[in-house]
C-alpha positions in Angstrom: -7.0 -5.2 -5.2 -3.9 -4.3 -6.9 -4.7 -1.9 -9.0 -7.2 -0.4 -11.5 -8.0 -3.6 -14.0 -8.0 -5.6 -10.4 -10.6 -7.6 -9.7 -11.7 -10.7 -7.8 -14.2 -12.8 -10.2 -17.0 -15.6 -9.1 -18.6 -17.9 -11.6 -21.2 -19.9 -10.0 -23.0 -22.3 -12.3 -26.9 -22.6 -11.5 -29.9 -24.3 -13.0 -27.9 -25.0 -15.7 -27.1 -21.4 -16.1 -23.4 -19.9 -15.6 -23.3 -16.5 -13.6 -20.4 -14.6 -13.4 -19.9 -11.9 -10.8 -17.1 -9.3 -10.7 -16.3 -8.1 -7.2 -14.6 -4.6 -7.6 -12.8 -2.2 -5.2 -15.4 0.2 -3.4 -12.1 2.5 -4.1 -13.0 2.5 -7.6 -15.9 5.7 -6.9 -13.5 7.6 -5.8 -11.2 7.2 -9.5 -13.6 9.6 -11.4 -12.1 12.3 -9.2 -9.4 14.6 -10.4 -5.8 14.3 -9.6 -4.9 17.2 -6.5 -1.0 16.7 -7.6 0.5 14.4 -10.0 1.9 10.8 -8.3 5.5 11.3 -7.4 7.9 9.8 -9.7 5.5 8.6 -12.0 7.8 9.6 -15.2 9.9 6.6 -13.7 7.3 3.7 -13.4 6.7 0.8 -15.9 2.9 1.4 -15.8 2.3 5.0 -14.5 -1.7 4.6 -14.5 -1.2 2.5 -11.3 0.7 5.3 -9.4 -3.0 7.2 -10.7 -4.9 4.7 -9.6 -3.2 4.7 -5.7 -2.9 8.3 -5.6 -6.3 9.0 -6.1 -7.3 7.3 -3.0 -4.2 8.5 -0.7 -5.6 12.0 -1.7 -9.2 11.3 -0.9 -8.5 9.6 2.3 -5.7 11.8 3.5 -4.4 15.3 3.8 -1.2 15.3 2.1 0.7 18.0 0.3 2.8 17.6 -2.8 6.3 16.9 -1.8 7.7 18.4 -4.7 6.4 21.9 -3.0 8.6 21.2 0.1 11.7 24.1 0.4 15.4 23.1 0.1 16.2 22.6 3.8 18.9 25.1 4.4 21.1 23.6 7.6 24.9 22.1 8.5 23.5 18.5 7.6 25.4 15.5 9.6 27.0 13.5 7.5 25.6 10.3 8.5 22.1 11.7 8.4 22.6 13.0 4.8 24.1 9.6 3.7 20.7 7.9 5.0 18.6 10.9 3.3 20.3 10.3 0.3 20.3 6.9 0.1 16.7 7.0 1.0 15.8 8.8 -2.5 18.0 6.8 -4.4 16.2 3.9 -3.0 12.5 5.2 -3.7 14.0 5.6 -7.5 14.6 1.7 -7.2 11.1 1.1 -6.2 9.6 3.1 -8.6 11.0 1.6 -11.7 9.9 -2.3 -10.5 7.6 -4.5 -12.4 5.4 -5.0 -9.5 4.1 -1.8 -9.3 2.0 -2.7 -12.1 1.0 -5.6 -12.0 -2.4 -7.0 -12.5 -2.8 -9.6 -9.8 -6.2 -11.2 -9.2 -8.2 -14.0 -8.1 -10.6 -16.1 -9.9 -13.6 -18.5 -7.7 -15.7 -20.7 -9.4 -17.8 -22.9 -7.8 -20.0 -25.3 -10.0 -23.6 -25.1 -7.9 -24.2 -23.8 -4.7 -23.8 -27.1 -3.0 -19.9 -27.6 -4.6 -16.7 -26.3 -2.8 -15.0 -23.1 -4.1 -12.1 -23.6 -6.9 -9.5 -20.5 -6.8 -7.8 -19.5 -9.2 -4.7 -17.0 -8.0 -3.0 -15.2 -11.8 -0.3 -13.4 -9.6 3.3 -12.2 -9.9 6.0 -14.6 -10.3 7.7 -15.7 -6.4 11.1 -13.9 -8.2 9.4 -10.7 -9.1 7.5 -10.7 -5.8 9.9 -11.6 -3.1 12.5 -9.4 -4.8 9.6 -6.2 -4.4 8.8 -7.4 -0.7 13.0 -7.4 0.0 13.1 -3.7 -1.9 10.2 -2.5 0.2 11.3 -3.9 3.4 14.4 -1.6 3.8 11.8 1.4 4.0 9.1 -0.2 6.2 12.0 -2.4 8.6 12.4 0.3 11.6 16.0 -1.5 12.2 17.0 -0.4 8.3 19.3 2.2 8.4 17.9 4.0 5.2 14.0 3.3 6.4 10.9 5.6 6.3 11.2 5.8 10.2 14.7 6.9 10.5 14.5 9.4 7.9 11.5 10.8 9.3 13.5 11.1 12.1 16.7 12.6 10.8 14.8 15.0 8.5 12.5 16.0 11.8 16.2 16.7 14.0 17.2 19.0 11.6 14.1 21.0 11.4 13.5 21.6 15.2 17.0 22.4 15.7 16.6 24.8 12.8 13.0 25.9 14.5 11.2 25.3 11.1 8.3 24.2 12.5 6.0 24.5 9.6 8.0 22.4 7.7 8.0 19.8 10.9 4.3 19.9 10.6 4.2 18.5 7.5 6.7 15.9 8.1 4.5 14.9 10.9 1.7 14.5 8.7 3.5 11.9 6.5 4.6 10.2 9.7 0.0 10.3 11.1 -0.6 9.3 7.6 2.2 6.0 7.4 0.9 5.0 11.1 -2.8 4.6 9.6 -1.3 2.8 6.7 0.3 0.0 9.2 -3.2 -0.1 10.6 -6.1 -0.1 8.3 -5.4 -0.7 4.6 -5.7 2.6 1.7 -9.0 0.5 0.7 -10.3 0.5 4.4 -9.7 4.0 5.3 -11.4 5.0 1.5 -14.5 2.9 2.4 -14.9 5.1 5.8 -14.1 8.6 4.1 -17.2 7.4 1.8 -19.3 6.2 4.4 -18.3 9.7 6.5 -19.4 11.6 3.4 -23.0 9.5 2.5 -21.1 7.6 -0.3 -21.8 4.3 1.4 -24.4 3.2 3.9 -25.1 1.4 6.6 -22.6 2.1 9.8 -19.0 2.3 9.9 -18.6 -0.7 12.2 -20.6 -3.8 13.2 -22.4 -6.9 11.6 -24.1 -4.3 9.5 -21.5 -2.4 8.2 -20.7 -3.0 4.2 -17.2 -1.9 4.8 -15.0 -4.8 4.0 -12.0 -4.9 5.8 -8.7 -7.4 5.0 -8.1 -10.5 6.8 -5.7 -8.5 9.7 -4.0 -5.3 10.0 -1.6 -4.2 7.4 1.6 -4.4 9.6 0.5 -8.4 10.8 -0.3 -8.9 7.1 3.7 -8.2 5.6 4.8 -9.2 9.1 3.3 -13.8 8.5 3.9 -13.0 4.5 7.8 -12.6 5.0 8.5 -13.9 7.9 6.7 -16.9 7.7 7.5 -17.7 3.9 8.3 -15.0 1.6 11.7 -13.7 3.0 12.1 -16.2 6.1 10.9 -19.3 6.6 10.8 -18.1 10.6 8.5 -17.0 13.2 5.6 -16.1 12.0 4.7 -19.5 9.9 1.9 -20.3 12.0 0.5 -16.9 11.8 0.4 -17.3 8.4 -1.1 -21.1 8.1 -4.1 -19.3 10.2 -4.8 -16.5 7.7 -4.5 -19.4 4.8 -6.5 -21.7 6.2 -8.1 -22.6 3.1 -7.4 -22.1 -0.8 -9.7 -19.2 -1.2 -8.1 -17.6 1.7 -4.8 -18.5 1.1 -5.2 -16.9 -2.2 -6.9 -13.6 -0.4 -4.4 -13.3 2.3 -1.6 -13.2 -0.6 -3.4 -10.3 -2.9 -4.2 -8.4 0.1 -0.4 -8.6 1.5 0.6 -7.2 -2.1 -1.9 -4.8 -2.1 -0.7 -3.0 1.0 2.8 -3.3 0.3 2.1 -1.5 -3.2 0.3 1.1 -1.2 3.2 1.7 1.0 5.3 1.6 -1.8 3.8 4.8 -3.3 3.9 6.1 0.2 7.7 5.8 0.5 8.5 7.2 -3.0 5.9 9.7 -2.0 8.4 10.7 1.3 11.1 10.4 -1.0 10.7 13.2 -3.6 10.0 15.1 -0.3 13.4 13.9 0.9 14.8 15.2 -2.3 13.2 19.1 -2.0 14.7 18.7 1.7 18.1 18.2 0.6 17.5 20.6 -2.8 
């Protein structure tokens, strides 16, 4: 889901009687818990309670500091890695201010009787709003980007081993453990198994038995068939994406679970790039 008024709603109709069932994000137990550090740039976004809303679970299902308490990096920067560094914050400041960071996209099923196919229903972003966010995002996540998450990392992480600041190469490396499990497992997947770890949810954490739901693929082959085999080409990956959409409803899935882990990385990003900012004081 994309945030926290998301929800995917069923309306079945039986023995005459309508029954409408609201499937919410396991995610939502852990929003009763307080705030560690306020969301980074929130002051900038459109609809700040959905920063809230992502940043609760980053916290519970990770070990991140505030970036705001990382030191002014005191070095002879290069000048090309500076450039990228700097372009890199001016870039999360872009992502922070877009429309799609709050939006309210959701699915709606009906299905008349138990014996009737499924109607969907998909209320999401316009394409414009959309593709425009998934172009934005792309020069963080896109390893070939010259201002992307991975060569910042990078570029901030030379400078502190030359410099022997190793504590402050620690937490770097952190960011960079906690962005590899967010290419692999959605935010709401690695929630589900910090509250089945802690006796929140039961049952096992994998197998037919397990209650954990888990997205259609991984994360990284989720943007990967969105952009590349519609959104921002038209290219490669267009038959792995007619096999996640094989029907409406999971047409309609695939697409709110592809937004959903780009606006989780999107946090993420601005996340590294108030950290980026401290860096460069």
């Amino acid at each position: 889901m994309l945030g926290a008024e998301s929800a995917a709603t069923f309306d079945r109709v039986a023995d005459g009687e309508q029954i409408e069932l609201t499937a919410i994000a396991f995610s939502t137990l852990v929003q009763a818990r307080e705030l560690a550090w306020e969301p980074p740039m929130r002051e900038l976004m459109q609809k700040p309670e959905s920063a809230d809303f992502v940043w609760r679970r980053v916290q519970y299902a990770f070990s991140l500091e505030d970036p705001r308490r990382f030191p002014k990096v005191e070095v002879d920067w290069d000048p090309d890695d500076k450039a990228r560094l700097r372009r890199y914050v001016e870039h999360g400041m872009t992502l922070a201010q877009t429309s799609l960071l709050g939006a309210g996209d959701n699915i709606r099923i009906t299905q008349a009787d138990f014996a009737s196919p499924e109607q969907v229903e998909a209320d999401l972003s316009p394409p414009d709003v959309t593709v425009g966010f998934m172009a934005l995002l792309r020069q963080c996540y896109a390893n070939d980007e010259d201002a992307s998450f991975v060569k910042v990392r990078k570029a901030l992480g030379k400078h502190l081993h030359a410099a022997s600041l190793l504590e402050e190469l620690s937490v770097v490396r952190e960011w960079q453990h906690v962005h590899n499990g967010l290419l692999n497992k959605s935010l709401e997947e690695h929630v589900q198994e910090r509250l089945r770890e802690e006796g929140e949810m039961p049952g096992p954490l994998e197998g037919p038995d397990s209650l954990i739901v888990r997205d259609l693929a991984a994360p990284h082959e989720l943007l990967r068939a969105s952009w590349y085999g519609d959104q921002i080409h038209w290219g490669k990956q267009r038959a792995a994406l007619a096999d996640l959409q094989r029907d409406p409803f999971l047409t309609a899935l695939s697409d709110l679970q592809s937004r959903a882990v780009a606006l989780d990385l999107a946090h993420f990003y601005i996340g590294f790039a108030v950290l980026i900012e401290r860096a460069l004081g």
